[in-house]
C-alpha positions in Angstrom: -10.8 7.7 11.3 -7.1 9.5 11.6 -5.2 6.5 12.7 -2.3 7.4 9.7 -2.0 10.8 10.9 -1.3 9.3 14.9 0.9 6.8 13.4 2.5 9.4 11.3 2.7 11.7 14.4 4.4 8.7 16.1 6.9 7.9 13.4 8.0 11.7 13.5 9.0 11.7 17.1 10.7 8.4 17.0 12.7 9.0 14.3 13.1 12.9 16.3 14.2 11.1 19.2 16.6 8.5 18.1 18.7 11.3 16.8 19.0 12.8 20.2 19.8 9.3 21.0 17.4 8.6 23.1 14.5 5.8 23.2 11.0 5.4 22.6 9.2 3.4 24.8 8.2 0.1 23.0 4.4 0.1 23.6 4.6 3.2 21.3 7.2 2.0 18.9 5.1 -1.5 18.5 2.0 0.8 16.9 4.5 1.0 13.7 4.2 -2.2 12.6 1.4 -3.9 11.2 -0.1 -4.3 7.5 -1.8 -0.8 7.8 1.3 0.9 8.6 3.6 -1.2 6.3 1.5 -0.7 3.3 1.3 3.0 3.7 5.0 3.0 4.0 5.2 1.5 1.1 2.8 3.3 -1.3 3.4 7.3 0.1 5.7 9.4 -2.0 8.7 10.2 0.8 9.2 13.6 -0.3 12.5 13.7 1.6 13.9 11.5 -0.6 12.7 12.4 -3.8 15.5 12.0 -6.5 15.3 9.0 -9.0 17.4 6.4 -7.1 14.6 7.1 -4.8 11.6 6.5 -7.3 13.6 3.3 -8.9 13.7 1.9 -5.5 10.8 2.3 -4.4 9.5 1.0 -7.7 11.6 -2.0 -6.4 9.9 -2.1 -2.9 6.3 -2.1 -4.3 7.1 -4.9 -7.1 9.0 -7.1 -4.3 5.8 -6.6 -1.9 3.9 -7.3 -4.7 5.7 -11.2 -5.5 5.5 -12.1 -1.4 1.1 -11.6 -1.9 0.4 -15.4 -2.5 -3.3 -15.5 -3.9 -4.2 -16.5 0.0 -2.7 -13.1 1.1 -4.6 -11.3 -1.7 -8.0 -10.4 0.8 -6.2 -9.0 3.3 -4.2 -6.7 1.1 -7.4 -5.2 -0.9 -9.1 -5.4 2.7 -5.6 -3.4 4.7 -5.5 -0.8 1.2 -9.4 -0.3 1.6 -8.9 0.7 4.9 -5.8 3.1 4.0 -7.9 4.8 1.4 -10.5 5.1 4.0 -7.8 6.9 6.2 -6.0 9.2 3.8 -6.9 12.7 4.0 -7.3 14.5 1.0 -4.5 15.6 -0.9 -1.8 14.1 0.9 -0.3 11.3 -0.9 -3.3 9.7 -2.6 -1.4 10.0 -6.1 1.6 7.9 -4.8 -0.6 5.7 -2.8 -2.8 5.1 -6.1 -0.2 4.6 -8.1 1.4 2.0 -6.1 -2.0 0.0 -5.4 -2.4 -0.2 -9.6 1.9 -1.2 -9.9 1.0 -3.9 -7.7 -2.0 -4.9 -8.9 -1.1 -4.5 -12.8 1.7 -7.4 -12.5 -0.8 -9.8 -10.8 -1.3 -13.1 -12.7 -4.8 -14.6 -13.9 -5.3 -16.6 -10.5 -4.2 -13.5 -8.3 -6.4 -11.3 -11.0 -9.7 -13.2 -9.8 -9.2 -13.2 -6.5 -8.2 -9.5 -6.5 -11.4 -8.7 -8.6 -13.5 -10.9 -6.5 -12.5 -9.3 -2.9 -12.3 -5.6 -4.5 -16.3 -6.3 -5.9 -16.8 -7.0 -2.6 -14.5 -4.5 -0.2 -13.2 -2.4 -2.1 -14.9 0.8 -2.5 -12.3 3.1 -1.9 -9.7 1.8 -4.1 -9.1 3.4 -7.3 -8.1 0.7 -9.1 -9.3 0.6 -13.3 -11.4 -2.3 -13.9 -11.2 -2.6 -17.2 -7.5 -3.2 -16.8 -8.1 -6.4 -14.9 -11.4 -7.6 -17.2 -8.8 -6.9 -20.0 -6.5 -9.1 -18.8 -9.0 -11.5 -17.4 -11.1 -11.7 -21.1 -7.7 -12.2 -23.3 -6.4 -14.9 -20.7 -9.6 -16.9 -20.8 -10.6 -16.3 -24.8 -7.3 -18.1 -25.8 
């Protein structure tokens, strides 16, 4: 499935066409939003844009998404990423994408922890998220 690269393909000429000043229909326009779309947003590397004001803020933007997941929001976020990592072609962006995935998931708390671990056991093949990161966590929070 290529659906990032249409979506990516539909971003370029929107953003192509609002500098003519000129419109995209909405139909079109609508396929940009959506947790799919958002969370690649979020995680890829925006190599236009790459200075260190860029890097801190998008730093920002991951660890703000990362506070709005409530544990009930936790499934579909290992269950949207799953599906990006299904999507990503190879070599384009998968550092910056895995990166973000393990920023987000590396500041979860214990409750968020066990859910996250539960639905990535269970969905979450294509993720490369370390384990023994979370069991780390997991082990020292319940031992004490």
């Amino acid at each position: 499935m290529m659906i990032l690269i249409f979506f990516e393909l539909i971003n370029c000429l929107s953003n192509n066409i609002n500098k003519l000043s000129l419109s995209i229909d909405e139909k079109w326009d609508s396929m940009l939003h959506g947790d799919l779309w958002e969370l690649h947003q979020l995680l890829t590397f925006n190599y236009q844009n790459s200075n260190m004001e860029y890097d801190e803020t998008r730093k920002e933007a991951i660890k703000q998404y990362r506070k709005s997941l409530s544990t009930s929001k936790i499934k579909n976020f290992v269950q949207t990423a799953n599906h990006l990592f299904t999507d990503i072609t190879k070599n384009r962006n998968d550092f910056y994408s895995n990166e973000g995935i393990n920023l987000i998931v590396n500041q979860f708390d214990v409750e968020k922890l066990k859910v996250f671990l539960d639905e990535f056991m269970r969905c979450g093949p294509n993720l490369d998220v370390h384990p023994t990161k979370i069991l780390h966590v997991l082990n020292r929070k319940t031992d004490s």
